[in-house]
TORPA-527248 format. One record per residue: residue number from 0; residue in three letters; chain; x, y, z of N, C-alpha, C, O in turn. Coordinates in Angstrom, 1 decimal. Layout:
! residues N
    n  res  chain      nX      nY      nZ     caX     caY     caZ      cX      cY      cZ      oX      oY      oZ
  NUM  ALA      A       X       Y       Z       X       Y       Z       X       Y       Z       X       Y       Z
...
END
This chain:
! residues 75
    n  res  chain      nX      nY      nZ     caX     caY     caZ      cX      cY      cZ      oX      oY      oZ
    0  UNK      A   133.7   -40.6   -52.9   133.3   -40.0   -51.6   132.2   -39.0   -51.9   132.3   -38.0   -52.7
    1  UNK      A   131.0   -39.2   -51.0   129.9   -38.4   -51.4   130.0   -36.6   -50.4   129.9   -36.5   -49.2
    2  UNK      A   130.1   -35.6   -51.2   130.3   -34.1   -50.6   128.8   -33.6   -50.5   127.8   -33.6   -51.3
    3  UNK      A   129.0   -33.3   -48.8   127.5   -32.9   -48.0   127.5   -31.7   -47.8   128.6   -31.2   -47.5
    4  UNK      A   126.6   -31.1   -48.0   126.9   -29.8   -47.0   127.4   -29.6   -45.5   127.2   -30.4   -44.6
    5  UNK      A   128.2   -28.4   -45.5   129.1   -28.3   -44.3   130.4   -28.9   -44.6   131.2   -28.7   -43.7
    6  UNK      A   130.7   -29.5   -45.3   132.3   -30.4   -46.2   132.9   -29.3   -46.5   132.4   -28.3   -47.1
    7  UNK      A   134.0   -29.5   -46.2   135.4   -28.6   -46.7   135.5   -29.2   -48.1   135.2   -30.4   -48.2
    8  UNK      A   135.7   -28.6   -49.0   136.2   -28.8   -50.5   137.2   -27.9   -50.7   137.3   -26.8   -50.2
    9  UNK      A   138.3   -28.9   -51.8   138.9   -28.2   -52.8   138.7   -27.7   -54.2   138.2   -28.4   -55.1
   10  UNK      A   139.0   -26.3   -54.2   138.7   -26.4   -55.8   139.9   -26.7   -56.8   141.1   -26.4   -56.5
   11  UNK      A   139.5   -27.3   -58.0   139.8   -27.8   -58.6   141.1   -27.1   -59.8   142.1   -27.6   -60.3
   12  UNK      A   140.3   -25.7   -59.9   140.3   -24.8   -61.1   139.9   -23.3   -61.2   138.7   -23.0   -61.3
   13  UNK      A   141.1   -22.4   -61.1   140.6   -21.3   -60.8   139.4   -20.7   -60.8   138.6   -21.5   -61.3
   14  UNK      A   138.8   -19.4   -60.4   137.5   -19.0   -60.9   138.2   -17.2   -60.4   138.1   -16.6   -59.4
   15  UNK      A   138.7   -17.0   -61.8   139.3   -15.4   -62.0   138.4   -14.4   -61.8   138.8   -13.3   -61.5
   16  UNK      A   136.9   -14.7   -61.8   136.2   -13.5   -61.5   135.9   -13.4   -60.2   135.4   -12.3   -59.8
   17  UNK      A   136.2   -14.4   -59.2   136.1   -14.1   -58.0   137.5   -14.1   -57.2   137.5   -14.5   -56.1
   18  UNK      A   138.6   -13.7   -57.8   139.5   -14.1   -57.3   140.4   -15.5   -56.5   141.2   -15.6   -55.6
   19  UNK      A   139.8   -16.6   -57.3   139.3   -17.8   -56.5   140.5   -18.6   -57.3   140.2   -18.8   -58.5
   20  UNK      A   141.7   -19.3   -56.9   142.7   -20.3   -57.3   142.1   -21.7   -57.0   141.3   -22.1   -56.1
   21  UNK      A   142.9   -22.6   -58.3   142.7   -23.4   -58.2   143.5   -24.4   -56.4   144.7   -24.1   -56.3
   22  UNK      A   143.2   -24.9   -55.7   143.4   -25.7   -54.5   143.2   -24.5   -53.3   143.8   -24.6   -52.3
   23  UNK      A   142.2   -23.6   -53.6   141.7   -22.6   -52.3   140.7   -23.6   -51.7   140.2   -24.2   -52.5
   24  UNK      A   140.4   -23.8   -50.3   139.6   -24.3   -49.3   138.0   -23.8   -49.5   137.9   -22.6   -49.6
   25  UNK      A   136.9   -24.3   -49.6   135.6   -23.9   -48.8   134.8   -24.4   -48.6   134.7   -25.5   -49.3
   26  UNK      A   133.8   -24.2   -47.7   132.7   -24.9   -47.1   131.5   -24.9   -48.2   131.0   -23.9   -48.7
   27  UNK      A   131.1   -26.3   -48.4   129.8   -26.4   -49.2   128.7   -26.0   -48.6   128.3   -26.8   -47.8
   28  UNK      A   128.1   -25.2   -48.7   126.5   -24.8   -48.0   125.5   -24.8   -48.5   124.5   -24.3   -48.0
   29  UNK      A   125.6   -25.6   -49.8   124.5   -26.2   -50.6   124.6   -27.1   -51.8   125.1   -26.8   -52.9
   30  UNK      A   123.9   -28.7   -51.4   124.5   -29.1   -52.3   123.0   -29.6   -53.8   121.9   -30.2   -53.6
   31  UNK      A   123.8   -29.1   -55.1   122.5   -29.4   -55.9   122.4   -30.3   -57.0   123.2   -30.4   -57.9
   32  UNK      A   120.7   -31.1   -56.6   120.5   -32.3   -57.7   121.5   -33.3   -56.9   122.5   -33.8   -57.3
   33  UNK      A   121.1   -33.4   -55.9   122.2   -34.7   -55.6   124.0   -34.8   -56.0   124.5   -35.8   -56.5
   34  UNK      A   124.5   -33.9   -55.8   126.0   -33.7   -56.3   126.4   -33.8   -57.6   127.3   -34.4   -58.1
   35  UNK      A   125.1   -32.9   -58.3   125.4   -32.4   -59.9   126.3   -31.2   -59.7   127.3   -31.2   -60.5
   36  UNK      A   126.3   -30.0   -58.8   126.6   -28.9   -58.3   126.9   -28.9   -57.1   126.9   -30.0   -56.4
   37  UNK      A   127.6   -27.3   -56.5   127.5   -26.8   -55.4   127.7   -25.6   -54.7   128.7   -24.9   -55.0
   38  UNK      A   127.1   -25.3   -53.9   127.2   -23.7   -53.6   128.0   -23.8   -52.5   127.7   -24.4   -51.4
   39  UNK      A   129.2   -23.0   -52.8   130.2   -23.7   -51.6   131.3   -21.7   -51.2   132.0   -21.0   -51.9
   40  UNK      A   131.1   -21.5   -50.5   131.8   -20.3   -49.7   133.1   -20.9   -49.6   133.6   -22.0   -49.4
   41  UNK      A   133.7   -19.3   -49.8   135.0   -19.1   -49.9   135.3   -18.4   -48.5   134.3   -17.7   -48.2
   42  UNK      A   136.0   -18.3   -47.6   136.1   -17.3   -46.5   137.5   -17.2   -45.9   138.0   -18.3   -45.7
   43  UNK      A   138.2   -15.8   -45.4   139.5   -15.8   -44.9   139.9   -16.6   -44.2   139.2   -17.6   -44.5
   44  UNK      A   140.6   -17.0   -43.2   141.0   -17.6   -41.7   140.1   -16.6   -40.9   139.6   -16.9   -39.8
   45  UNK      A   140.0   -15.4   -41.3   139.2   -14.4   -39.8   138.3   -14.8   -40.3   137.5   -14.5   -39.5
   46  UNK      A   137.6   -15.4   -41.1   135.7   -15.4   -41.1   135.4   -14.5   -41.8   134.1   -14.3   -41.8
   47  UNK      A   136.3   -13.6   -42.8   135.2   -12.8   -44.0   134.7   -13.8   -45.0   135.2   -14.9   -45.0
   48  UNK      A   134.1   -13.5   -45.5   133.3   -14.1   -46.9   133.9   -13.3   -47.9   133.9   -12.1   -47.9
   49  UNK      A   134.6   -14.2   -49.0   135.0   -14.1   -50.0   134.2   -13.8   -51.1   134.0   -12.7   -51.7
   50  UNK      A   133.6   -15.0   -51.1   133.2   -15.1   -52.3   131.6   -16.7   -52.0   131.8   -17.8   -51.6
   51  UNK      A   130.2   -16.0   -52.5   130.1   -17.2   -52.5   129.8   -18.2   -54.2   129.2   -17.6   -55.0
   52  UNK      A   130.2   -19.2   -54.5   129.7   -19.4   -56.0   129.2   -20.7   -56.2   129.7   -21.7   -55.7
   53  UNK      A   128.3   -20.7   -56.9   128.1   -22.5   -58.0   129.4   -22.6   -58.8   130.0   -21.9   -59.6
   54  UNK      A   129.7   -23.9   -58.3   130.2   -25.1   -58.8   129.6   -26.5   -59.4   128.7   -27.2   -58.9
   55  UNK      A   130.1   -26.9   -60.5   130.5   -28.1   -61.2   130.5   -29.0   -60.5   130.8   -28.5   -59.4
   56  UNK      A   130.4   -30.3   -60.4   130.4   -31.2   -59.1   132.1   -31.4   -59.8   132.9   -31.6   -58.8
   57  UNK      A   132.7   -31.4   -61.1   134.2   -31.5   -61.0   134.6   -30.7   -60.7   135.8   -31.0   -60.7
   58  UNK      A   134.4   -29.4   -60.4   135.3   -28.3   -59.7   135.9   -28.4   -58.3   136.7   -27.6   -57.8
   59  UNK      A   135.2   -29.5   -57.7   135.8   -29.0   -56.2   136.0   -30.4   -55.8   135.2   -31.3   -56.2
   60  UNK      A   137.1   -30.5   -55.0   136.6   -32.1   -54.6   136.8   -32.4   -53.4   137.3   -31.4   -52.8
   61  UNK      A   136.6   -33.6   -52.4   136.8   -33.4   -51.3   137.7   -33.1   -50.3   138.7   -33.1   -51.1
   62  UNK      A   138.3   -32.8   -49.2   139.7   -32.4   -48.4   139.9   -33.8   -48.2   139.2   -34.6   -47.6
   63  UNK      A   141.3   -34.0   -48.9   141.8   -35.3   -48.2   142.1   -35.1   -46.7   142.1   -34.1   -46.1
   64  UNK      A   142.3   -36.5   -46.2   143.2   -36.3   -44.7   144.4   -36.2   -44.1   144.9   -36.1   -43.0
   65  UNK      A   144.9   -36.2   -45.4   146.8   -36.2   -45.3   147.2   -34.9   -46.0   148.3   -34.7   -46.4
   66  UNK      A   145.8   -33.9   -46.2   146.5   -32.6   -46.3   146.5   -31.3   -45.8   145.4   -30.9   -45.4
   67  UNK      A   147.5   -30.5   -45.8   147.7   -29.5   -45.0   147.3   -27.8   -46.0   147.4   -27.5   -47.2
   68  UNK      A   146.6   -26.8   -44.5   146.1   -26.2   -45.9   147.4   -25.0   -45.7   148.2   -24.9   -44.8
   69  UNK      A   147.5   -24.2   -47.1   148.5   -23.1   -47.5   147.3   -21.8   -47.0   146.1   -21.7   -46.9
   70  UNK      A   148.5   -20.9   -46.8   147.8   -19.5   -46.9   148.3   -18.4   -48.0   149.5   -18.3   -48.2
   71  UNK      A   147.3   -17.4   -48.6   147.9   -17.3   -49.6   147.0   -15.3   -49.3   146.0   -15.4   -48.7
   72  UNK      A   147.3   -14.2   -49.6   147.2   -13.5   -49.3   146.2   -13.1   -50.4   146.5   -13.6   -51.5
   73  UNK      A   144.8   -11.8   -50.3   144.0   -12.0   -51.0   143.9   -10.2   -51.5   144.5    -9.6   -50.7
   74  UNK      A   143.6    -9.6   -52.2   143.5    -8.4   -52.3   141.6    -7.7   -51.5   141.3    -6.5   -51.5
END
């Protein structure tokens, strides 16, 4: 399945410097070299921004449809 910008992703694999678990939700908002990469935002349920970072095109993959998302409390 090809990941576009504006695609919900999952990540794959934590990223400890941003506070970021592996299976947290975010929106791709840039995708680079044709899905070598991706710049993909992190953001609360209210709409802060987390975090935004480059990814791995294996770090994140796409939201299936048979899943439901968790909420998980952030410092």
């Amino acid at each position: 399945m090809t990941i576009r910008e504006h695609d919900l992703v999952v990540l794959t694999a934590d990223i400890p410097a941003e506070n970021l678990q592996q299976g947290d939700v975010g929106t791709v908002v840039l995708v680079h070299r044709e899905g070598a990469g991706y710049e993909v935002e992190f953001a609360t349920l209210a709409g802060k921004t987390l975090a935004v970072v480059t990814v791995a095109e294996n770090a994140v993959r796409p939201v299936g449809d048979q899943e439901i998302a968790h909420v998980r409390r952030v410092a």
